[in-house]
Each structure stands twice: as structure tokens, then as C-alpha cells.
N, C-alpha and C positions, 0 to 999 in steps of 0.2 A: 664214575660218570664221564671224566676227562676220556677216559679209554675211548668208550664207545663213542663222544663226539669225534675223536680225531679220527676212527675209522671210517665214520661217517664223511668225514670231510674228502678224506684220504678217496671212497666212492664216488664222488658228486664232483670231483677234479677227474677222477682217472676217466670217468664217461664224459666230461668235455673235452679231455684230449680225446677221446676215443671218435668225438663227431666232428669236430674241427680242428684237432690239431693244435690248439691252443687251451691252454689251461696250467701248464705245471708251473713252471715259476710265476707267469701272472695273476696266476688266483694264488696259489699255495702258499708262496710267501708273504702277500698281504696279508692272508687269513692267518696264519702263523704269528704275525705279528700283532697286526691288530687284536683277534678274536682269544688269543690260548695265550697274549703277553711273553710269547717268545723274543728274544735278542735278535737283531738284523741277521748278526753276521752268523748265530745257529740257524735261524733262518734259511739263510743262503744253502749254507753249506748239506743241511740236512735236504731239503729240498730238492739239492741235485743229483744227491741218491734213490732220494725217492722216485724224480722224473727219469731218471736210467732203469730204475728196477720196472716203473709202471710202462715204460714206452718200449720196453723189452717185450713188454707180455703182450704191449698191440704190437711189435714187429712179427713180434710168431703166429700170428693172429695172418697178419697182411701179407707176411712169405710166403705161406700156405694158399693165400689168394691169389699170388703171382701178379700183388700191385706193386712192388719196389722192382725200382729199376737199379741196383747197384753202383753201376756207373755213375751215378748222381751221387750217393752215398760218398763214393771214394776220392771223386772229385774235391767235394764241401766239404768234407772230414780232413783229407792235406791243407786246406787252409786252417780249419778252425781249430784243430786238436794243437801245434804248435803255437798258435794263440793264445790258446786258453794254459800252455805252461807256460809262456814268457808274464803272462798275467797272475799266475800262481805265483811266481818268484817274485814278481813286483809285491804283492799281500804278504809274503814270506820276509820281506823286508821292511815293510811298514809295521808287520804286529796286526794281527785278524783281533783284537781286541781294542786296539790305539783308539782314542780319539778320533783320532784326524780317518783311520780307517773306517769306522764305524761312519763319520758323517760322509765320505766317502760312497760308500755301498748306500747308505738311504740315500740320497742326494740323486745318486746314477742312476738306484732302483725305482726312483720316483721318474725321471726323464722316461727311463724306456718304458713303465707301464704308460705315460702318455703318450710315447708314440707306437705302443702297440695300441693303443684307445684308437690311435685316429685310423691306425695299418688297417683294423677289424673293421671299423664302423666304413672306412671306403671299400672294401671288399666287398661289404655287405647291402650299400647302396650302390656300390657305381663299378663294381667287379662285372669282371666280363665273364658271361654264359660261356663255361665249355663243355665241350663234348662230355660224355659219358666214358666213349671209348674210342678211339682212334680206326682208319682204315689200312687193311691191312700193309704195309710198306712205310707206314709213315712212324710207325714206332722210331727207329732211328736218329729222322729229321727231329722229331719233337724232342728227345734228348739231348740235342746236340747244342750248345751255348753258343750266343753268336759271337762271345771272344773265348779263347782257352783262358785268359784267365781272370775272367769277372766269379767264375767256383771259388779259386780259392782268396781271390781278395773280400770278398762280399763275404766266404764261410773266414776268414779272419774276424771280420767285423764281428759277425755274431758267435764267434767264441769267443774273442774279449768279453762283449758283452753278458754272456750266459754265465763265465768262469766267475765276473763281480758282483752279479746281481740276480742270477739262476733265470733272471726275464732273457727270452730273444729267443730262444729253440721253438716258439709258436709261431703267433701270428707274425714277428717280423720273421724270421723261419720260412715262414709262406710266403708271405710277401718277396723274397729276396728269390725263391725260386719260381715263383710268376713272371718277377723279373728276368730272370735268367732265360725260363724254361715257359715262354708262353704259352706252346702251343700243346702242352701237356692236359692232359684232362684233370679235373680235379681232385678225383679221388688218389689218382697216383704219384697228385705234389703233396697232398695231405700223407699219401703212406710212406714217400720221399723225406720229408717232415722229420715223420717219428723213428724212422730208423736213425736217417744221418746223427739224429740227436742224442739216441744212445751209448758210442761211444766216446761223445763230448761232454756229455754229462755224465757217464762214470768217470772218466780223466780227471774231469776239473771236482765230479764229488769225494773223488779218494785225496785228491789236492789239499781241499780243504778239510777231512779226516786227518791228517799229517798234520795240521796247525789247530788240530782240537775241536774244529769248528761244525761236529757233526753230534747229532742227538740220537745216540743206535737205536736206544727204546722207541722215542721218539717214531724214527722212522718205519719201524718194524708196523708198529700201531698202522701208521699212514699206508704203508701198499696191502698191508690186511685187505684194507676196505678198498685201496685205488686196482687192483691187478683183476677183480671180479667186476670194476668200475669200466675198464678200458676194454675189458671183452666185449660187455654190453654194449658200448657205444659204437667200435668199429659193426657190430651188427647191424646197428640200428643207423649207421653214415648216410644209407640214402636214403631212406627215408623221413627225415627232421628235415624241418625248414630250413635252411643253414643261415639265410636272411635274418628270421626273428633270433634266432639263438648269439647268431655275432653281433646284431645291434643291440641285447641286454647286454652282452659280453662287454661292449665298448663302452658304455657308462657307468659299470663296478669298474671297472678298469680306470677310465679315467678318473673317478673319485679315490682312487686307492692311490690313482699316481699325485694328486693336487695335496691331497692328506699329509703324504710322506715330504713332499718337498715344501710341504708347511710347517715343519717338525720343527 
């Protein structure tokens, strides 16, 4: 019966990263925790395999669509992937089972799903209309960051953050490239999103493999059901309300983040 819930779950993640972009570690790992009594730090760890196996399958999905822009990719990834080992090696040191690690990861895990709660729910009411698709010439400008290096200070942040707590490759993910990348259209910071994400969360998922911290069975169950999850959803990108979907998003979310730092 477990089976088939986790596949289930492993589905109903992969199709919200598939329409916003947000879903793996802010849903996955609460629900991991909370719902199936999984340990934070298998949690974590299992999670970030999962969110590199599933956002693998919407990158192929979205290359074939000629929405990633690379250049963004390689940018965010020089900051974040060095992050996310100088952050391995610090867990490497503390013991992925310690005490003080464990309240560590809930603790950090609880802050960032609240301030993905609040990242979502201001997108979703006060986010600015963009285009669909850009005029011809202006691809370029819209790429281009208005410092060289807010990419990779900003993609440090969110690999620290993603390496300890599997949260930040979503909606703050998006958020950081809105900031960066205003004048992008939405769909190609969402497909932006889920690529860069992919080799920061195999990095930091094989990371923590190495300190025990991953559930293979586990995971296998999960992208079953997430990689048929995330086809569906990048299909279905433009056509969902993105409004109603991000403002339920931002109140699982923030009760998941107040729960945890209530532990």
C-alpha cells in the first residue's frame, strides 16, 4: 500500500514542478516527513535525487521546446554547485545523523519553506505580467544580468540552501531569476528553473548518498510516479491558472514551514 502511495505522491510533485516550477523539496520533503514518518535528514537527502531524476525528465521535455536558455544555466550552476560542496563538507563534519545536525536541517528546512510560502504567494498576487514570448532581438538583452555577478552570488545562496534542506531550486529558484532576469518571459525562467536545478541537485543528492543519507528503494518508488508527473505538467504550463495554483501552494507551504520550526 506504501508503494503505491509514494508513487502517487512522487506524481502529484512531479506535475507541480512541471507547472510552476516549484514542488520538489517544498512539497516532497514535508510530505516525506510528515505523511510516510521519514527522518529529516533521509528526507533531504533522498529528495534531491529525486528532484534531479524528475527535473531531468522536464529538462528534456523543455530542450526539445527550445525554452532554456543555457547561458543562465551555466551562469547559476558556477555559483551554486561550489556551494553546495563547501556545504556537503561542512554536514561531512558535523555527522548527517548528529543531533545538532538533524535540528539543524529542520530548523533551516522550516525558514526556507516560509520564505518560499511568502516568495509564491507574492508572485501569485503581486507578480508582474510577462510576455509569453519576447520580440525578435531582444532575446539577448533579456538574458543578460544587470551585474556579472548577482548569477553566481544569488546561485550560491540557493545551493547552500538546497544542499541542507532540498528547499530553494523552486520558487526561491524563481524568484532569484526574476530578480536577476526581469525581462524574461515566464515560461523560460520556469524552464531556466528546472534545468539549472538539475546538476545541483545531483551533486549535492550523490553528497549526501556518500554520508548514507539517501533511501534507493525509496527513491525509485518516487520518480515512478514523478517523471510521468512532470511530462504532464510542463504540457499543461500554459494552460492552469498559475495564480490559484501558487496561492494553495503558499499555505501548504507555509504550515509545513511553522509545523517544522515548531518541532
Amino acid at each position: 500500500m506504501h508503494d503505491v502511495a509514494f508513487i502517487l505522491a512522487g506524481f502529484l510533485v512531479g506535475g507541480i514542478i512541471g507547472l510552476t516550477g516549484v514542488g520538489g523539496g517544498s512539497l516532497m520533503t514535508p510530505i516525506l516527513i510528515f505523511f510516510f514518518g521519514v527522518k529529516p535528514y533521509l528526507a533531504v537527502g533522498t529528495d534531491l535525487l529525486f528532484a534531479a531524476g524528475t527535473k531531468l525528465g522536464g529538462t528534456v521535455r523543455l530542450a526539445r521546446a527550445r525554452l532554456i536558455d543555457w547561458r543562465i544555466v551555466l551562469s547559476l550552476s558556477a555559483g551554486s554547485i561550489p556551494a553546495a560542496l563547501i556545504t556537503l563538507g561542512v554536514l561531512r563534519q558535523l555527522g548527517p545523523t548528529s543531533t545538532a545536525t538533524q535540528g539543524l536541517i529542520t530548523g533551516t528546512l522550516g525558514a526556507a519553506l516560509l520564505l518560499t510560502a511568502v516568495a509564491t504567494l507574492y508572485r501569485a498576487v503581486r507578480g508582474k505580467t510577462l510576455p509569453a514570448t519576447l520580440a525578435r532581438g531582444q532575446e539577448a538583452h533579456a538574458a543578460t544580468p544587470h551585474h556579472w555577478s548577482l548569477p553566481l552570488l544569488l546561485g550560491a545562496l540557493v545551493g547552500t540552501l538546497v544542499t541542507l534542506t532540498s528547499v530553494g531550486a523552486g520558487a526561491i529558484g524563481v524568484s532569484v531569476l526574476l530578480l536577476i532576469y526581469p525581462l524574461l518571459p515566464l515560461p523560460r525562467i520556469v524552464a531556466a528553473d528546472i534545468a539549472y536545478a538539475v546538476p545541483l541537485t545531483f551533486v549535492a543528492g550523490l553528497g549526501h548518498a556518500s554520508l548514507g543519507s539517501v533511501d534507493w528503494g525509496l527513491l525509485a518508488r518516487l520518480l515512478a510516479g514523478s517523471l510521468p508527473g512532470i511530462w504532464l505538467g510542463t504540457h499543461l504550463m500554459h494552460r492552469i491558472n498559475e495564480r490559484v495554483v501558487r496561492s494553495a501552494l503558499s499555505v501548504l507551504l507555509a504550515w509545513a514551514g511553522i509545523k517544522l520550526i515548531a518541532v
